[in-house]
PyMOL commands that place a pseudoatom at each C-alpha (Angstrom):
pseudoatom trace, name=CA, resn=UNK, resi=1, chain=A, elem=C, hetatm=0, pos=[0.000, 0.000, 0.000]
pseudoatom trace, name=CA, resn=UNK, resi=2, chain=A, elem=C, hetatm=0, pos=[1.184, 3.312, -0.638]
pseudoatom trace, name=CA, resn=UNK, resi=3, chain=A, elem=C, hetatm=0, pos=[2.708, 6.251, 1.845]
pseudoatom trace, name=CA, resn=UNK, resi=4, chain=A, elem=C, hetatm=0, pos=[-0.617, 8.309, 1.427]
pseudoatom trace, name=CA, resn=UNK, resi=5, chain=A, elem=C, hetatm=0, pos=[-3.183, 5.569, 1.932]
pseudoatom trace, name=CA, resn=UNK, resi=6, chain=A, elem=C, hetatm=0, pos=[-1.230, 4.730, 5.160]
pseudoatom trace, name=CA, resn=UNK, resi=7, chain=A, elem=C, hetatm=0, pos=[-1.539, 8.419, 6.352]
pseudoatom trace, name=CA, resn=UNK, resi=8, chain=A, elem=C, hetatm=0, pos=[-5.672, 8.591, 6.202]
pseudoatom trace, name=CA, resn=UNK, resi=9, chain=A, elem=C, hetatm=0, pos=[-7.063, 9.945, 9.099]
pseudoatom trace, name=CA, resn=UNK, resi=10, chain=A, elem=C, hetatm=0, pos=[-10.593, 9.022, 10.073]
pseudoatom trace, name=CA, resn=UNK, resi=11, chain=A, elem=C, hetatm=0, pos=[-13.109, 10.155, 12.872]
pseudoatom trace, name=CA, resn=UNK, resi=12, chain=A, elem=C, hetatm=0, pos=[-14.194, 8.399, 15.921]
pseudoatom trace, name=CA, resn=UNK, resi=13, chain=A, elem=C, hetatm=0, pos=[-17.418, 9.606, 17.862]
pseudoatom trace, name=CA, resn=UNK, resi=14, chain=A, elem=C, hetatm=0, pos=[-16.580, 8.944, 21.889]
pseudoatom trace, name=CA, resn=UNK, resi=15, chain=A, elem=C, hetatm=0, pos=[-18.927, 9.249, 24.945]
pseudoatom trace, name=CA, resn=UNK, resi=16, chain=A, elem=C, hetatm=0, pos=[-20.009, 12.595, 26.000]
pseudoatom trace, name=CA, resn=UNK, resi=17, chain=A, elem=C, hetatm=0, pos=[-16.276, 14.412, 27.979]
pseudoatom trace, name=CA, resn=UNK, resi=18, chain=A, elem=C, hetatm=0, pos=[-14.901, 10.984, 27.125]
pseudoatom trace, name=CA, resn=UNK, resi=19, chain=A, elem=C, hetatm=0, pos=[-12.743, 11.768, 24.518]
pseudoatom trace, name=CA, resn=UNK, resi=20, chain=A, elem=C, hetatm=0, pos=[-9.396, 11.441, 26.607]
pseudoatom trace, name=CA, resn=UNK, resi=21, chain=A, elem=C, hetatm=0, pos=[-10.454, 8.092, 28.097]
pseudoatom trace, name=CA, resn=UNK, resi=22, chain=A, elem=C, hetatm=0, pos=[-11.469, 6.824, 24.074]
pseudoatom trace, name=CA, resn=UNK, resi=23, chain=A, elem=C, hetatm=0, pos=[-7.753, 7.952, 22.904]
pseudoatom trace, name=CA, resn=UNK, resi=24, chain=A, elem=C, hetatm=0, pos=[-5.713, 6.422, 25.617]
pseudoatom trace, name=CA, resn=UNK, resi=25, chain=A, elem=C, hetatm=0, pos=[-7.948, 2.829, 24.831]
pseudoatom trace, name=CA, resn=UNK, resi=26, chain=A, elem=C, hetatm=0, pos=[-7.091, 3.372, 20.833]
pseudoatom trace, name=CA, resn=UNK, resi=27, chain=A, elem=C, hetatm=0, pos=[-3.519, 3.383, 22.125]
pseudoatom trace, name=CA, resn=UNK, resi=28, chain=A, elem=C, hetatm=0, pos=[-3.518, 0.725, 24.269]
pseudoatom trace, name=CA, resn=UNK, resi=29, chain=A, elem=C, hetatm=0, pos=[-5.280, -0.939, 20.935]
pseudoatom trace, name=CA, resn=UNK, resi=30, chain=A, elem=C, hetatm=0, pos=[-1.639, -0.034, 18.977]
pseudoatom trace, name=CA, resn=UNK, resi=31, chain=A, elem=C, hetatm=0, pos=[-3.988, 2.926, 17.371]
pseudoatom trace, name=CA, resn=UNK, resi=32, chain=A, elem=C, hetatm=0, pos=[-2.554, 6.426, 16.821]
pseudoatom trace, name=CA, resn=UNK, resi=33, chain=A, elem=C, hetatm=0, pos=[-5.143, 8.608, 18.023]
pseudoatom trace, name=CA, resn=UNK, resi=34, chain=A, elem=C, hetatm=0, pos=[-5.017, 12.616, 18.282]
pseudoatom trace, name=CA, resn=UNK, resi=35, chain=A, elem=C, hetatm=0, pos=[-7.918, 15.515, 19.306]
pseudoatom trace, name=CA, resn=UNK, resi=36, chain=A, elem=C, hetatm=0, pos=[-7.235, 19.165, 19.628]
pseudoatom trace, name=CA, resn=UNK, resi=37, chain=A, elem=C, hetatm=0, pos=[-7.340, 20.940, 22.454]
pseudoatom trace, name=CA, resn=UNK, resi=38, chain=A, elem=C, hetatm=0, pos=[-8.558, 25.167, 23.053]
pseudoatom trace, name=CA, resn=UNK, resi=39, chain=A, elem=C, hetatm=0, pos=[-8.236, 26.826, 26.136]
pseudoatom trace, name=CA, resn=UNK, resi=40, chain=A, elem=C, hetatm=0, pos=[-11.975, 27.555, 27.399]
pseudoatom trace, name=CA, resn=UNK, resi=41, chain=A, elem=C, hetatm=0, pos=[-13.500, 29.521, 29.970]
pseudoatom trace, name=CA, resn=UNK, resi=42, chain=A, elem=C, hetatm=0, pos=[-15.792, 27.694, 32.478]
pseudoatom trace, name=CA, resn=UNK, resi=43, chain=A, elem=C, hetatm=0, pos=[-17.272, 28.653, 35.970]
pseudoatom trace, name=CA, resn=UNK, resi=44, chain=A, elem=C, hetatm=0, pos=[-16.539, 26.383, 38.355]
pseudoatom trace, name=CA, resn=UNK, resi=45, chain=A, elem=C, hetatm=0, pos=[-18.707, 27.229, 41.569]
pseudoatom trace, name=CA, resn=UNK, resi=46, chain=A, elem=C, hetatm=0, pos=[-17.936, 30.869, 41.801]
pseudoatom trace, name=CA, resn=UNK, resi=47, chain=A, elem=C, hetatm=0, pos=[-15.026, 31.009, 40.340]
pseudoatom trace, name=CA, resn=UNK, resi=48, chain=A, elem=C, hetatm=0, pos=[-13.843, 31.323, 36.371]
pseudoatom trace, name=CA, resn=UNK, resi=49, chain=A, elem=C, hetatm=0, pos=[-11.274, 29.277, 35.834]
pseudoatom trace, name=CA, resn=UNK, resi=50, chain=A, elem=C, hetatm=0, pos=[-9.581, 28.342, 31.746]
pseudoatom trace, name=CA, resn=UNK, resi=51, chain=A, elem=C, hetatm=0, pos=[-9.752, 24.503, 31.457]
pseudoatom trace, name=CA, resn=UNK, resi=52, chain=A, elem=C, hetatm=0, pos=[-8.528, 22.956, 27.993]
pseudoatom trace, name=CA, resn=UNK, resi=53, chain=A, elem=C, hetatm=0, pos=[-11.594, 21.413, 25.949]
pseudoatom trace, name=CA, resn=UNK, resi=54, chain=A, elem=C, hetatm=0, pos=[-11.353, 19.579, 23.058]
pseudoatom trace, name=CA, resn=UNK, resi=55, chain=A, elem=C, hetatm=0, pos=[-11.278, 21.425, 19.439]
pseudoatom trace, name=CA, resn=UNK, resi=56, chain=A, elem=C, hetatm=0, pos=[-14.310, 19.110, 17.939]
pseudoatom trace, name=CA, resn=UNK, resi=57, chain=A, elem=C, hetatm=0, pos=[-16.125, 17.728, 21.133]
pseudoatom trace, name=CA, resn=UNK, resi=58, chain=A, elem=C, hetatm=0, pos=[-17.041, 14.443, 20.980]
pseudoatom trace, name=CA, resn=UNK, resi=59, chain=A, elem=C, hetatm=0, pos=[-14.845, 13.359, 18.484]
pseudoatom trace, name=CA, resn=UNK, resi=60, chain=A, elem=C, hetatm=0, pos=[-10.912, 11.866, 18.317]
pseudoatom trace, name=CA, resn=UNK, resi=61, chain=A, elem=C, hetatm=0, pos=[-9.185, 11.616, 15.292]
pseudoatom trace, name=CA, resn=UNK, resi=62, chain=A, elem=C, hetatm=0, pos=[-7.707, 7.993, 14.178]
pseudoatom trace, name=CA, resn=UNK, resi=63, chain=A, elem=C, hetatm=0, pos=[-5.076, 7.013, 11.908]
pseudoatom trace, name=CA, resn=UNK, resi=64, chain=A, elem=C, hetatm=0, pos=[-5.138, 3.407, 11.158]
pseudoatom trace, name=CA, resn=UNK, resi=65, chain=A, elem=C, hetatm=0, pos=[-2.576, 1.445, 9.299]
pseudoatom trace, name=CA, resn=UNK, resi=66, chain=A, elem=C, hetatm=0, pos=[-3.195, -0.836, 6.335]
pseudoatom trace, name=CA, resn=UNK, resi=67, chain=A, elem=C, hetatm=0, pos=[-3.109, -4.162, 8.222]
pseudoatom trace, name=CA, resn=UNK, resi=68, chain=A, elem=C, hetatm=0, pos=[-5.247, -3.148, 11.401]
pseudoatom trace, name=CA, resn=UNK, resi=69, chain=A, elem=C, hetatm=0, pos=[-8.775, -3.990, 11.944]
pseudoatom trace, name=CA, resn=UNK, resi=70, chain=A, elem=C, hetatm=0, pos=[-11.584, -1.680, 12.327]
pseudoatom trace, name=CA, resn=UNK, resi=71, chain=A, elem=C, hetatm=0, pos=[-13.226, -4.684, 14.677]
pseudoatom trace, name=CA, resn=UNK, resi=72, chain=A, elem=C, hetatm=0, pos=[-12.003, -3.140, 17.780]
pseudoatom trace, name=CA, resn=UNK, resi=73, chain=A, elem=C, hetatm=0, pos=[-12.961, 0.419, 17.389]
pseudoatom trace, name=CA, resn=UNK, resi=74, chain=A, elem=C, hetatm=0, pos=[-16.539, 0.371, 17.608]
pseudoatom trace, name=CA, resn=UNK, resi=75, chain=A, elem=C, hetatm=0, pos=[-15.965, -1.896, 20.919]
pseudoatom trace, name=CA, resn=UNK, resi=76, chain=A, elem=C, hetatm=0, pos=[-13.816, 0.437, 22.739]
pseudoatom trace, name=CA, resn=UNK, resi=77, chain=A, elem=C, hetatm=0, pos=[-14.203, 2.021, 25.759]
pseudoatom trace, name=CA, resn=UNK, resi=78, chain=A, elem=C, hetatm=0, pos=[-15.068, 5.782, 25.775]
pseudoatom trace, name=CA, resn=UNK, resi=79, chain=A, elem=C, hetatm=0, pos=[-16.009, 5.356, 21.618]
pseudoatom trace, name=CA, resn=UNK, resi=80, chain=A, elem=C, hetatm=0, pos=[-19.646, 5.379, 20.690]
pseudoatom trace, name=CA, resn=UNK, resi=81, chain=A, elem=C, hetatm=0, pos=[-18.965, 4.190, 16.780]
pseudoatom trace, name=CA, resn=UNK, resi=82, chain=A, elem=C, hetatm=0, pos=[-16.162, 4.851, 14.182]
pseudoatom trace, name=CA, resn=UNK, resi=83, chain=A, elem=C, hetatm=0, pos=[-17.900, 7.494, 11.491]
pseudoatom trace, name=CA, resn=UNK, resi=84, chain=A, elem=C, hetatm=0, pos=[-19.051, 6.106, 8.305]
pseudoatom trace, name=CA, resn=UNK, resi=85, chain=A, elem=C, hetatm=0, pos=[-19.941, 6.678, 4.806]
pseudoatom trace, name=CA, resn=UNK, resi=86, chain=A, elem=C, hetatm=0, pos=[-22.183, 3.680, 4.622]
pseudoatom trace, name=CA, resn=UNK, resi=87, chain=A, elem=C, hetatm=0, pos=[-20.340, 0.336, 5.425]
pseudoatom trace, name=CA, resn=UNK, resi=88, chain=A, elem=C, hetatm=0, pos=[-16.943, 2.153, 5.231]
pseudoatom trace, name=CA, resn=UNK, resi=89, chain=A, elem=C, hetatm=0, pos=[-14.972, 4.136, 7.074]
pseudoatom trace, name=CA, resn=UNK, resi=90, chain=A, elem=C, hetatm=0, pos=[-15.680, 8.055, 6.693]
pseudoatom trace, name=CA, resn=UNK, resi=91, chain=A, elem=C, hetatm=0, pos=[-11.858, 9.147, 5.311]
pseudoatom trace, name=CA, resn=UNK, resi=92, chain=A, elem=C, hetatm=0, pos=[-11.003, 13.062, 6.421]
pseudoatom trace, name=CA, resn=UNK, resi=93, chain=A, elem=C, hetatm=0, pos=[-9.497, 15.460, 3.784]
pseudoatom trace, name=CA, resn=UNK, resi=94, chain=A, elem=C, hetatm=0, pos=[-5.856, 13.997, 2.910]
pseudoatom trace, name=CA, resn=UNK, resi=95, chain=A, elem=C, hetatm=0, pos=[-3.555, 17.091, 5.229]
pseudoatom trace, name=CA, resn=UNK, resi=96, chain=A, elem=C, hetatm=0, pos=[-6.529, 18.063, 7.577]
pseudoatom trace, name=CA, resn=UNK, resi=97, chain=A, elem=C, hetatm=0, pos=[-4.791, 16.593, 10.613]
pseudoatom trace, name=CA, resn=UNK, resi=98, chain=A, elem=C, hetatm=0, pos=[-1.241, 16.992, 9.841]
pseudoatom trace, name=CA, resn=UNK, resi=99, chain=A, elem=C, hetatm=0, pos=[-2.418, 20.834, 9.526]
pseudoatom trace, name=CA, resn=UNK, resi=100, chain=A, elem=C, hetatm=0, pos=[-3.937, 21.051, 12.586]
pseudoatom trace, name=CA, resn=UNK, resi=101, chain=A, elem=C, hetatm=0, pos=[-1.072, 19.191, 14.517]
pseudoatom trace, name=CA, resn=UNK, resi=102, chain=A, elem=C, hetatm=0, pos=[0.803, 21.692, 13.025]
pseudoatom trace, name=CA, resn=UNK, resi=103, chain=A, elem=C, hetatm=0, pos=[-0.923, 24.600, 14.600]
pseudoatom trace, name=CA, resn=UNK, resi=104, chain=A, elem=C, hetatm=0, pos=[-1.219, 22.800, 17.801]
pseudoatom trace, name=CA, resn=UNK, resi=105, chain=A, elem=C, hetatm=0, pos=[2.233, 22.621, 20.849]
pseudoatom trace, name=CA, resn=UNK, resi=106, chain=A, elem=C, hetatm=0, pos=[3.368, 19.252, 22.817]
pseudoatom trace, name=CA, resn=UNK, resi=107, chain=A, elem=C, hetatm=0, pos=[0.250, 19.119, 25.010]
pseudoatom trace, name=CA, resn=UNK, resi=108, chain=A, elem=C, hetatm=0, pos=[-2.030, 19.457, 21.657]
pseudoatom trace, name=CA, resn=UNK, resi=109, chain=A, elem=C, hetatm=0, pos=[-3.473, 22.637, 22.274]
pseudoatom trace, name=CA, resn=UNK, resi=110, chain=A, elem=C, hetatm=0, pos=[-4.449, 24.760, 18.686]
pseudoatom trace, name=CA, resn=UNK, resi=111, chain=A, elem=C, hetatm=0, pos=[-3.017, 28.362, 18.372]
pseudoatom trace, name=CA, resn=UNK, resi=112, chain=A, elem=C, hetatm=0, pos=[-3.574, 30.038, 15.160]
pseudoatom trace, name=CA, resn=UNK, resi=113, chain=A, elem=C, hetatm=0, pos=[-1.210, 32.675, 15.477]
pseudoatom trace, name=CA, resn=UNK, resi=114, chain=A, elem=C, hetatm=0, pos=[0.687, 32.351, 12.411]
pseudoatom trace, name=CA, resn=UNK, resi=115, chain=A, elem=C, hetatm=0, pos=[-2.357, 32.247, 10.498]
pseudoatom trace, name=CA, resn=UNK, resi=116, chain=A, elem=C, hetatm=0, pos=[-4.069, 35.465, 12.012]
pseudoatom trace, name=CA, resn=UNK, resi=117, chain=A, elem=C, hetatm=0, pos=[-4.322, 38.390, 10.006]
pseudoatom trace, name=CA, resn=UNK, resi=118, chain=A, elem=C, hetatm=0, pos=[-5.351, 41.678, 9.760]
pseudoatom trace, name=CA, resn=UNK, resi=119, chain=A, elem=C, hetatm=0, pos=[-8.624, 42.174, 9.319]
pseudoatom trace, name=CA, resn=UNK, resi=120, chain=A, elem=C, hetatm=0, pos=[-9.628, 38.574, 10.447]
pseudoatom trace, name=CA, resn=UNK, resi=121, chain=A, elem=C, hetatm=0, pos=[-13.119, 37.706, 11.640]
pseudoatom trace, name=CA, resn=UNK, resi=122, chain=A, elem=C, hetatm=0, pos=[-12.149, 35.905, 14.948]
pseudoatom trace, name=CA, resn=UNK, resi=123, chain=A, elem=C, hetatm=0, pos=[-14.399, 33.983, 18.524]
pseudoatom trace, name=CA, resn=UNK, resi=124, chain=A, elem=C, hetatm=0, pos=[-12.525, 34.852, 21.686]
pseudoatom trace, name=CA, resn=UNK, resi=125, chain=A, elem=C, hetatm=0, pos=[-12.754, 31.643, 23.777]
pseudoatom trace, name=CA, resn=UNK, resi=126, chain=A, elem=C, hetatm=0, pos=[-11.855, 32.497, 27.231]
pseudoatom trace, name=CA, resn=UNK, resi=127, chain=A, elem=C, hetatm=0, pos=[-12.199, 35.207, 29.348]
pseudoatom trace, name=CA, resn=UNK, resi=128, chain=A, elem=C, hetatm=0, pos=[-14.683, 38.062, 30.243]
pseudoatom trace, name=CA, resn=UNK, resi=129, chain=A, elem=C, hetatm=0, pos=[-15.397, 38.316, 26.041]
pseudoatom trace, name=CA, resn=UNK, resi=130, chain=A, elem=C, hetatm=0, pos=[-15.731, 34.507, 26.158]
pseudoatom trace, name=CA, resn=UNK, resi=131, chain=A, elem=C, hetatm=0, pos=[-17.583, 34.018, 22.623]
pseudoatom trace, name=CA, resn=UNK, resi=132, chain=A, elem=C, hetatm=0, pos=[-17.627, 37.817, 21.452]
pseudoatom trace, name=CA, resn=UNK, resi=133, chain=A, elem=C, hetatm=0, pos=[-16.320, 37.821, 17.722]
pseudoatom trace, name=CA, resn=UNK, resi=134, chain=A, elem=C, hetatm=0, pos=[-14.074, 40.399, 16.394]
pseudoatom trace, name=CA, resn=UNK, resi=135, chain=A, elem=C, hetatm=0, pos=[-11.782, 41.898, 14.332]
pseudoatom trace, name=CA, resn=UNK, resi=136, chain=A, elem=C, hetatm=0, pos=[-8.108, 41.429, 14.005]
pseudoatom trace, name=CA, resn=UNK, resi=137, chain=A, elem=C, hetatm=0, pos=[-6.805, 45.205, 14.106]
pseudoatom trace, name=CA, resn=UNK, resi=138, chain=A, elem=C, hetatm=0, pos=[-3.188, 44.637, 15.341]
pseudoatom trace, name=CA, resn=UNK, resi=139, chain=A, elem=C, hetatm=0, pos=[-0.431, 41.977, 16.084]
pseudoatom trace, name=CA, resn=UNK, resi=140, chain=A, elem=C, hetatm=0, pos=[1.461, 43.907, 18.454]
pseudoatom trace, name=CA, resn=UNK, resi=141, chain=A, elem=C, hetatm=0, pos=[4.173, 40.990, 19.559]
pseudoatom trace, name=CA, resn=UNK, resi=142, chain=A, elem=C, hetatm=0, pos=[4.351, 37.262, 18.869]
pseudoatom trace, name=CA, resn=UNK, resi=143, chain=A, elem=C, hetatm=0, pos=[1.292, 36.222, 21.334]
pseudoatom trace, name=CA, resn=UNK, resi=144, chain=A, elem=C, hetatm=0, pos=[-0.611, 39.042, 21.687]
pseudoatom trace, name=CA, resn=UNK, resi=145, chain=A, elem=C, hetatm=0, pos=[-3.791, 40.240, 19.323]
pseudoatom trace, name=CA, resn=UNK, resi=146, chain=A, elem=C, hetatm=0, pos=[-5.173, 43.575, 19.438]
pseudoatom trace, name=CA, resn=UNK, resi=147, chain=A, elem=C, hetatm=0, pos=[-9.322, 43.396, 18.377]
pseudoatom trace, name=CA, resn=UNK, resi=148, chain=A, elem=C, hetatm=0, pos=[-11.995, 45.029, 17.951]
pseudoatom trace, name=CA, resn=UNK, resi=149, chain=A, elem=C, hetatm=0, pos=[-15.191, 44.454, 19.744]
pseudoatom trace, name=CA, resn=UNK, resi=150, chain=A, elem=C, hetatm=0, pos=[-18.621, 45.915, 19.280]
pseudoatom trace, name=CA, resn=UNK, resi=151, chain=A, elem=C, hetatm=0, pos=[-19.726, 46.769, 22.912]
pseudoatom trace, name=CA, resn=UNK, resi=152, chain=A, elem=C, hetatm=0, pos=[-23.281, 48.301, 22.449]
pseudoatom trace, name=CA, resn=UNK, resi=153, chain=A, elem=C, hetatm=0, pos=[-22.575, 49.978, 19.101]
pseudoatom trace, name=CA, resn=UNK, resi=154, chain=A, elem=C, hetatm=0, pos=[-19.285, 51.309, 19.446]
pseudoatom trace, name=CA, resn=UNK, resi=155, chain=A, elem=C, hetatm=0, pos=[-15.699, 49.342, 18.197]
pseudoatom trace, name=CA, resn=UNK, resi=156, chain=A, elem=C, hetatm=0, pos=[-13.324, 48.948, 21.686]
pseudoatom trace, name=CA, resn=UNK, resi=157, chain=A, elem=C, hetatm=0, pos=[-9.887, 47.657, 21.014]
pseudoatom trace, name=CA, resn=UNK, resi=158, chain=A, elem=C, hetatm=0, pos=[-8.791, 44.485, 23.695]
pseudoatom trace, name=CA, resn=UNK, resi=159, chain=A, elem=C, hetatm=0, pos=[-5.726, 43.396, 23.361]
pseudoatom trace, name=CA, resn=UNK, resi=160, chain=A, elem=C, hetatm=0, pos=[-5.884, 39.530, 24.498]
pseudoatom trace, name=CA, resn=UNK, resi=161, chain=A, elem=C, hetatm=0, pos=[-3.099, 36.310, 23.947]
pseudoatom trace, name=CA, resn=UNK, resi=162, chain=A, elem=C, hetatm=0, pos=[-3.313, 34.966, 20.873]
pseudoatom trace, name=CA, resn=UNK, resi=163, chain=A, elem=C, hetatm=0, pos=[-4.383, 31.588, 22.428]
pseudoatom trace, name=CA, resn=UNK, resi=164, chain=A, elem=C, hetatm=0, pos=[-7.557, 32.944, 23.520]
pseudoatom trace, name=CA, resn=UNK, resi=165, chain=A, elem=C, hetatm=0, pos=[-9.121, 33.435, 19.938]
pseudoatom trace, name=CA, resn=UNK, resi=166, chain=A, elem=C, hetatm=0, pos=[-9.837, 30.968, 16.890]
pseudoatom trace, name=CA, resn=UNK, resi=167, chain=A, elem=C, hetatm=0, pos=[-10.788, 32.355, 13.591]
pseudoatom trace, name=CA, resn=UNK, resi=168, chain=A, elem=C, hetatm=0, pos=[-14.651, 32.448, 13.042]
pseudoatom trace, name=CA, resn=UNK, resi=169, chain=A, elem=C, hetatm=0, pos=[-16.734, 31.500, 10.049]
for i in range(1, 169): cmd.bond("trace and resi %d" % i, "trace and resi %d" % (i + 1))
show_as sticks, trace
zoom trace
């Protein structure tokens, strides 16, 4: 089988939170398994605190070589089915995940710094403008974005890390 054939990446649909616990079984099944991770805001009691939550929730990316079953997938713990196109396996786009591994450190957490640019529509993610989108007015330093937000009809510039906004549709 060719190089590119043995670098298809496929989706996995896990248990609701689960999709740590679904990885870690893949690779105890000699799977290679991957999600993203974002930084996200969450209130915990009183208190706001930035937990890291998966990119696509409820799903885990899986690369699976030409001479492994798909048997053991479905039967997993923490996976609710492998994604199909009918009886086979639903394929992602050929780069997708090398892209995004790309964009993401060690720990697998996405920054799209190098891809931010002026003018860019962007979702802040954590914080007191948790879900506000914006506009990319300034890079000022190599993790720092300068926005602007409409606050009840009039543009104010926050500067926030880099890490704490995704591009938006």
């Amino acid at each position: 089988m060719d190089c590119e054939a043995s670098e298809r990446w496929f989706v996995v649909q896990t248990k609701v939170g689960q999709e740590a616990v679904a990885s870690r079984n893949l690779f105890r099944q000699n799977f290679e398994s991957w999600f993203p991770l974002l930084p996200k805001t969450v209130r915990a009691g009183r208190r706001t605190v930035i937990k890291l939550k998966p990119f696509f929730p409820g799903y885990v990316f899986l690369k699976n070589q030409s001479d492994q079953s798909w048997r053991p997938v479905d039967s997993t713990f923490g996976v609710v089915r492998l994604v199909r196109n009918g009886v086979h396996p639903a394929t992602l786009p050929v780069g997708l995940v090398p892209e995004l591994r790309a964009l993401a450190d060690s720990g697998g957490v996405v920054s799209f710094r190098d891809t931010l640019r002026h003018g860019d529509k962007v979702r802040v993610m954590v914080g007191a403008f948790d879900n506000w989108i914006g506009r990319v007015v300034d890079l000022p330093d190599s993790d720092r974005v300068t926005l602007l937000l409409d606050m009840i009809g009039r543009a104010v510039p926050v500067t926030l890390p880099t890490s704490a906004v995704v591009k938006a549709a």
